[in-house]
Wavefront OBJ file of the C-alpha trace (Angstrom):
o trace
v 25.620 4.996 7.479
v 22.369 6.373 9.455
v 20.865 4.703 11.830
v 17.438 3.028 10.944
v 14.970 3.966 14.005
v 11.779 2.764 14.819
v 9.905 6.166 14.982
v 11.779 6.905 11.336
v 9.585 4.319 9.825
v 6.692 5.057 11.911
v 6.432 8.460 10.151
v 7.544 7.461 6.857
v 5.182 4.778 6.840
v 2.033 7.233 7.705
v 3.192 10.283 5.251
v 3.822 7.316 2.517
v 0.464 6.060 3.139
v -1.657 9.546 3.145
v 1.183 10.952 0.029
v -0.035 7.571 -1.739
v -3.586 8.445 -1.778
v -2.667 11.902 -3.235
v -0.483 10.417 -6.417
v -2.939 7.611 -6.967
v -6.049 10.901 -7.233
v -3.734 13.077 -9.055
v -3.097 10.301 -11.468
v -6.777 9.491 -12.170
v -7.604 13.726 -12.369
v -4.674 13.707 -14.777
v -5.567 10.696 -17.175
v -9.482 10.671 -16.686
v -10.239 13.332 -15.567
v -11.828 13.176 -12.829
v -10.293 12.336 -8.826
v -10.483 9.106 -7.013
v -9.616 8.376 -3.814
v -7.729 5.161 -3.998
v -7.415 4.439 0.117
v -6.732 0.777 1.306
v -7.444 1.318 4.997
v -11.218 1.571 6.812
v -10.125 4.284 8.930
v -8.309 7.177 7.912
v -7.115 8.877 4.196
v -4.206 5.716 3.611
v -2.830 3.988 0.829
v -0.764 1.391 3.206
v 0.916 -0.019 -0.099
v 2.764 3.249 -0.296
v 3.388 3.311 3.542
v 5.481 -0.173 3.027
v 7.237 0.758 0.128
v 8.586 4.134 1.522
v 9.230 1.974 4.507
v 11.318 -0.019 2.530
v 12.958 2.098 -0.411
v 14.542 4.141 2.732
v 15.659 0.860 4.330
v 17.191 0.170 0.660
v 18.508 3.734 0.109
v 19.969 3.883 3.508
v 22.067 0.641 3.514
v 22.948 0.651 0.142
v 24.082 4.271 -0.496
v 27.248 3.230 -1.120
v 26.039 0.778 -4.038
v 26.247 1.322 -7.364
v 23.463 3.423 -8.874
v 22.568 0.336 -11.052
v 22.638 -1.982 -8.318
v 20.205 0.215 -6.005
v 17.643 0.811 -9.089
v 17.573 -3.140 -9.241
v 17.234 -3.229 -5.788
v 14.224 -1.119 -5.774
v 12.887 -2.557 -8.969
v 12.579 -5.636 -7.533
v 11.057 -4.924 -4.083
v 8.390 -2.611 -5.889
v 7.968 -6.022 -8.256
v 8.074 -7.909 -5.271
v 5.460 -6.181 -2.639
v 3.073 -5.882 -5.733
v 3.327 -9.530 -6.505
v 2.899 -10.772 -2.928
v -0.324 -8.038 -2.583
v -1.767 -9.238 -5.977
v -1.435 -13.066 -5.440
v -2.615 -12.864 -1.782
v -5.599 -10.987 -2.969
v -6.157 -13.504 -5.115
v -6.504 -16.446 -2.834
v -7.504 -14.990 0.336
v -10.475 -12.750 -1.286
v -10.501 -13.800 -4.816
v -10.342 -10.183 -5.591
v -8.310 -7.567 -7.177
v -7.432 -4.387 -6.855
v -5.134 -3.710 -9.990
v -5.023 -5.616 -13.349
v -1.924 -5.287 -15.253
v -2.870 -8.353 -17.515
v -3.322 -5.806 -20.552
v 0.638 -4.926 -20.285
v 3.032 -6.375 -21.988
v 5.383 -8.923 -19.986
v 3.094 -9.306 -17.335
v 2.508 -12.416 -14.821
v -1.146 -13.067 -14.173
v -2.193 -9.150 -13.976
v -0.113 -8.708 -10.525
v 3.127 -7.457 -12.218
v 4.309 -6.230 -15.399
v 7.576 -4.894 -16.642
v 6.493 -1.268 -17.132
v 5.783 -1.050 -13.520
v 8.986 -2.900 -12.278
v 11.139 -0.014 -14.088
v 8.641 2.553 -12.237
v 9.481 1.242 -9.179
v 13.113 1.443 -10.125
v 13.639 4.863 -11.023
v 10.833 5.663 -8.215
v 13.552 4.109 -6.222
v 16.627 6.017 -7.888
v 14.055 9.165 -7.303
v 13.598 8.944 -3.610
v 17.702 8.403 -3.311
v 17.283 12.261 -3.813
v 15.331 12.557 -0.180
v 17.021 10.084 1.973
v 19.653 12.910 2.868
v 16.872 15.268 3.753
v 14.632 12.921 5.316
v 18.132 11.888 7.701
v 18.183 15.820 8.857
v 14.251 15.825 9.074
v 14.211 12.980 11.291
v 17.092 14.337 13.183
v 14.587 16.829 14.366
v 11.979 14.552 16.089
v 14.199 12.212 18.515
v 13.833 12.246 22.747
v 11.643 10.456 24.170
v 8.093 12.294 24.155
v 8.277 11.556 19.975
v 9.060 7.959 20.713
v 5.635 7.801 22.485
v 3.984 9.545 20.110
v 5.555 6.996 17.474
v 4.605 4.207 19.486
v 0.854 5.730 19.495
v 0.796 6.370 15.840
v 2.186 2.772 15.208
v -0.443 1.246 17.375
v -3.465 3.022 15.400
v -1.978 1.898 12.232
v -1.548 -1.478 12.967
v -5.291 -1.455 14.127
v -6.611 0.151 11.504
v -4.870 -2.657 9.139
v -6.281 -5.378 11.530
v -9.319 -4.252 11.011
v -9.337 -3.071 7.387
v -8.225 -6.632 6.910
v -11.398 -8.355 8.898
v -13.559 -5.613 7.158
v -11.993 -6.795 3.812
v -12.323 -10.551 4.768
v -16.140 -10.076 5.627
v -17.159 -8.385 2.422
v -15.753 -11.066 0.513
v -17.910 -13.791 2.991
v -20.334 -11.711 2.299
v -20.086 -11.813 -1.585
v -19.828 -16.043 -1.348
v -23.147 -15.924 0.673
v -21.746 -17.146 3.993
v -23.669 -15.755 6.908
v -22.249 -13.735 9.817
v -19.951 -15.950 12.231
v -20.176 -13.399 14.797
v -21.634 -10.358 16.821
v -18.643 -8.099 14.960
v -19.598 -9.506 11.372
v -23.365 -8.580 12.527
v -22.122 -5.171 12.877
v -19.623 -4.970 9.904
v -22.789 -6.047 7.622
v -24.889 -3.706 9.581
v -22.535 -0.691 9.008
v -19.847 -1.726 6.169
v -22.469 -3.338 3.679
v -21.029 -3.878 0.136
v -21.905 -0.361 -1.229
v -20.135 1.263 1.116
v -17.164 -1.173 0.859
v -17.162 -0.809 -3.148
v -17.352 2.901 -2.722
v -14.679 2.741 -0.131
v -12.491 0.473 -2.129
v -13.707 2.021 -5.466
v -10.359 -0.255 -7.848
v -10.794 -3.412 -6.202
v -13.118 -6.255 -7.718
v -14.350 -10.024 -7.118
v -12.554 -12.200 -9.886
v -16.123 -13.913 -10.065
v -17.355 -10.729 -11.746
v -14.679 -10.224 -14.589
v -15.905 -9.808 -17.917
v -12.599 -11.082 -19.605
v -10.651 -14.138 -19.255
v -7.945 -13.927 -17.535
l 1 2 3 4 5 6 7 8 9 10 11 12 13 14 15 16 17 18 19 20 21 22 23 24 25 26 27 28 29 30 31 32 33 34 35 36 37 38 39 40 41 42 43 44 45 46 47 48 49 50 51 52 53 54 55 56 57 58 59 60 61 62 63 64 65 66 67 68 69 70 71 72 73 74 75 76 77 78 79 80 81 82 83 84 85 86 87 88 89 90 91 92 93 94 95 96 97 98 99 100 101 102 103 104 105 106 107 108 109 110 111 112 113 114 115 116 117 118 119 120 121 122 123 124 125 126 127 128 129 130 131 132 133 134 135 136 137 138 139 140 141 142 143 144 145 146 147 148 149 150 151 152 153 154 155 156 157 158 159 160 161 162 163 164 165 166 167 168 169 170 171 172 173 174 175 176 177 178 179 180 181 182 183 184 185 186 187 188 189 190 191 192 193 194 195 196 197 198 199 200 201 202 203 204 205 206 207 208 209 210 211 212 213 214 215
């Protein structure tokens, strides 16, 4: 079995991230016909959802490669389930908003999840299988110690971009249930991240408060 290093899931954590911005436009240019640029970060082209769950169907892939093929896709059928669930329900009660609404599917639990998507993120699972050998041999290429810095750097920005995609997130939806600024930073965040821009930013995402149909 390969090793599972730190820089590994540096860099499959960014390419997930920018890769899940490009599937998410492609899928809107396909079905309406038009691109949108789904990006959950306030700094930079990422889609951090991806980022975790290519994090984590290589962790899966690469410890179980040895597992039966049916055992792996319900392995990554149920972290997919999972990390959607989590992301929907603390959404929910943190922001009262939400990004994704599955509540028209059938076997779905409150709009987070829905069967549908749990088999996607099986055979999405089953699919990237297919890479982990290549992605091994890829990695192989980028070891010593100058690309643990740089992975170290990378990791850094990321983790401050979230930080503060998270305060930006947390301020707009203050904002929304009229509660003033608390601080020089939410001065600026209103000053510079207003809700226009954050709607436009976060163009899929939505204040529960607002919905049209019962949930």
């Amino acid at each position: 079995m390969a090793a599972i290093r730190f820089s590994d899931t540096v860099w499959l954590f960014t390419a997930g991230s920018i890769l899940g911005v490009l599937i998410e436009g492609l899928f809107c240019l396909i079905r309406y016909g038009h691109w949108e640029t789904h990006v959950v970060s306030m700094l930079g082209p990422f889609c951090v959802i991806y980022g975790f769950g290519a994090v984590g169907f290589y962790t899966v892939g690469t410890l179980l490669q040895d597992r039966h093929t049916a055992f792996r896709f319900l392995i990554y059928a149920f972290l997919g389930t999972f990390v959607e669930l989590i992301c929907g329900w603390l959404l929910e009660h943190w922001f009262h908003m939400y990004a994704w609404d599955y509540s028209g599917n059938a076997l779905n639990y409150r709009g987070y999840i829905c069967f549908s998507m749990t088999a996607v993120w099986g055979c999405s699972g089953l699919l990237f299988d297919k890479l982990i050998p290549r992605l091994h041999t890829f990695f192989g290429m980028f070891q010593g110690k100058a690309a643990s810095v740089i992975a170290v750097v990378v990791a850094v920005v990321m983790v401050s971009d979230l930080i503060f995609t998270l305060s930006c997130i947390n301020r707009w939806a203050r904002r929304h249930r009229g509660l003033e600024a608390r601080s020089k930073m939410e001065v600026i965040m209103d000053a510079r991240y207003d809700d226009d821009y954050m709607q436009q930013r976060f163009c899929e995402w939505n204040f529960y408060d607002e919905k049209k149909t019962d949930r």
